[in-house]
Phi, psi and omega in degrees: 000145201251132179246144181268156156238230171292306186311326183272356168279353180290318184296307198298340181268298173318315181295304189291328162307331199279312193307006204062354185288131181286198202266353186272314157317310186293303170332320187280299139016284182280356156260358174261146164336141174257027143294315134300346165269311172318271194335309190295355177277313155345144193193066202258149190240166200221162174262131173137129167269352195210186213258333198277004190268163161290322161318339180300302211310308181332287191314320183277312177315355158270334156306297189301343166240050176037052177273335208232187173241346168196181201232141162235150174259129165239203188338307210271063181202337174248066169257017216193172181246298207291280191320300221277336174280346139004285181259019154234012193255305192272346168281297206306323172326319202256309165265114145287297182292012176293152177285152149258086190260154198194143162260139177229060175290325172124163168078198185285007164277057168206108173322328193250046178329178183239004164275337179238011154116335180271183142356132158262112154279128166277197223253193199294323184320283190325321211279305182300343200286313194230026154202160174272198175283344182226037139277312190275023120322305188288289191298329191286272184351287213279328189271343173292312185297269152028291181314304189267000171271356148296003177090345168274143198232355174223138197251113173276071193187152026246162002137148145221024211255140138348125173264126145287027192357304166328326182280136179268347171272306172245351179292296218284353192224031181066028194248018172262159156248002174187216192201035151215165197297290213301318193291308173309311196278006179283315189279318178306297186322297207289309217259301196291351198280331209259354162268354182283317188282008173274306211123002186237151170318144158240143162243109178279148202204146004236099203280142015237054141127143189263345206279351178249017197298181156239036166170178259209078206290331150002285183288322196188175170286135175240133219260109195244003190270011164259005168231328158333130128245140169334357185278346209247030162244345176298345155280326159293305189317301196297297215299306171332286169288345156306331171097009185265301169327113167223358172188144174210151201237131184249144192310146128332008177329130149272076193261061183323341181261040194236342205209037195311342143282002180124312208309135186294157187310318192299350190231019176228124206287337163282342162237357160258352155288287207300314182283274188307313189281274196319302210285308198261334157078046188262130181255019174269205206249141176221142183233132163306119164304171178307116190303351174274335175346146182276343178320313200267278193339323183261042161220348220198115160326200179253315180294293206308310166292337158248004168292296203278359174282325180283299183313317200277054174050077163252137168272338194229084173277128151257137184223142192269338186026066164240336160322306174214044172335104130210138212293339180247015183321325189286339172312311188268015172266262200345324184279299188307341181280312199294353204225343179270313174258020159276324166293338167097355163311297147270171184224159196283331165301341179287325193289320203263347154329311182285281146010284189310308193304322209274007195263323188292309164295330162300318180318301223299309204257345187086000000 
């Protein structure tokens, strides 16, 4: 079990000075219930298609008592063009500053469908296949605008993992855009440049990278450390040094030689400190893939999976909380934190750290 000491509050707090908040903004910060500083961390999804459900209701009485910081939408929640904007129409009402999340990569990853009246993207292969980068600009431009005019501000996209044909998750259905850093962060820079001027969030995904994997972290952990090479982080470096990372999502992944215990990336401090912050030297956000996932679910209680999700510096937990809908989870993550940091397993600086960070990014989009 990972104990902070002086050094990492000392770090934590220098990542939130770095994050741009002068000292009076961390100070405000460290003055909200840390109940309410937990909820900003939150990234909770509901049962339900339309604004009229119980479920809407739930999400909004959580917005309304600053329990969560967004709502994520998956398939079952967009069965409809009318239901799903509804329902980000009556969340965004109530939290304006809240996330909306939806994945909208294009291909067979896009939510906001053309079955359902919007734009087709295709899907990156294609995309890279037939445009240059600042033809498939032009096309990222028309579907952000789309995006937020449908109520939404965070893109669980774009894609950065290496193509692979092998691969049954992203090779086999295209959602890579090449298979070297620079030709992928030339088309990823292009999708994130025109959803940040739209207004909205990219979460680049899936680090530190998924594209050579052999299995479906859905169903289970999948153990990448027999196919992984150092190649398949040169699209995060470079996006990095472009200044296009502004959140990022890390896999359900098993990668030993980043990580020799095993431990999946979402719960690991040696490849998401040590690798993504330290190694690569990135100072944005980081968000956990679904915390329901079965990768996580059949290895981890639910406390147990967002104490260590936090420790290994994630910022954003996302939970689909569909598996086993319960309507008061964000209460009881805020008691697991408040009780982790009573036990001295966590510190409220590491909570406002994470804060500091999601303030900086919001700013970025308005």
């Amino acid at each position: 079990m990972f104990s902070p000491d002086r050094r990492d509050i000392l770090r934590w707090g220098a990542a939130a000075s770095m994050a741009g908040l002068c000292p009076g903004a961390l100070a405000e910060i460290a003055r909200r219930p840390l109940a309410e500083r937990v909820g900003r961390m939150l990234l909770l999804g509901f049962i339900g298609s339309s604004a009229d459900t119980e479920g809407a209701d739930i999400i909004a009485g959580h917005l309304q008592n600053r329990r969560i910081g967004g709502v994520l939408f998956l398939r079952h929640n967009v069965r409809s063009r009318e239901g799903a904007e509804s329902s980000a129409r009556r969340f965004g009402a109530i939290d304006p500053s809240a996330w909306m999340a939806i994945d909208q990569e294009g291909g067979l990853v896009q939510r906001l469908s053309r079955d359902l009246g919007y734009t087709h993207i295709p899907r990156a292969m294609q995309v890279a296949e037939s445009r240059t980068p600042e033809e498939a600009g032009t096309l990222y431009r028309l579907g952000a605008a789309e995006f937020r005019a449908a109520g939404f501000n965070m893109n669980l996209a774009p894609v950065a993992d290496l193509h692979d044909p092998d691969n049954a998750v992203i090779g086999r259905h295209g959602r890579a855009y090449g298979t070297d850093g620079a030709t992928i962060a030339d088309y990823a820079s292009a999708f994130i440049a025109a959803y940040e001027a739209a207004g909205a969030v990219c979460a680049i995904k899936h680090f530190p990278g998924h594209g050579r994997s052999r299995g479906d972290s859905h169903d289970g952990f999948v153990d990448i450390s027999g196919s992984w090479s150092e190649a398949e982080l040169a699209p995060f470096r470079e996006l990095i040094a472009r200044d296009k990372a502004h959140l990022v999502m890390g896999g359900h992944l098993t990668l030993r030689p980043l990580d020799p215990s095993g431990a999946p990336v979402t719960v690991s401090r040696p490849i998401l400190e040590g690798v993504l912050r330290g190694r690569l030297g990135y100072q944005g956000a980081i968000i956990t893939d679904d915390l329901d996932m079965a990768a996580i679910r059949q290895n981890y209680d639910q406390r147990e999976a967002v104490l260590r999700s936090i420790e290994a510096g994630n910022d954003i937990i996302m939970l689909s909380n569909s598996a086993a809908p319960d309507p008061e989870l964000p209460q009881r993550i805020a008691g697991w934190v408040g009780d982790a940091i009573a036990e001295g397993r966590l510190t409220e600086a590491r909570i406002d750290a994470s804060v500091a960070r999601l303030e900086v990014l919001k700013a970025r989009v308005g």
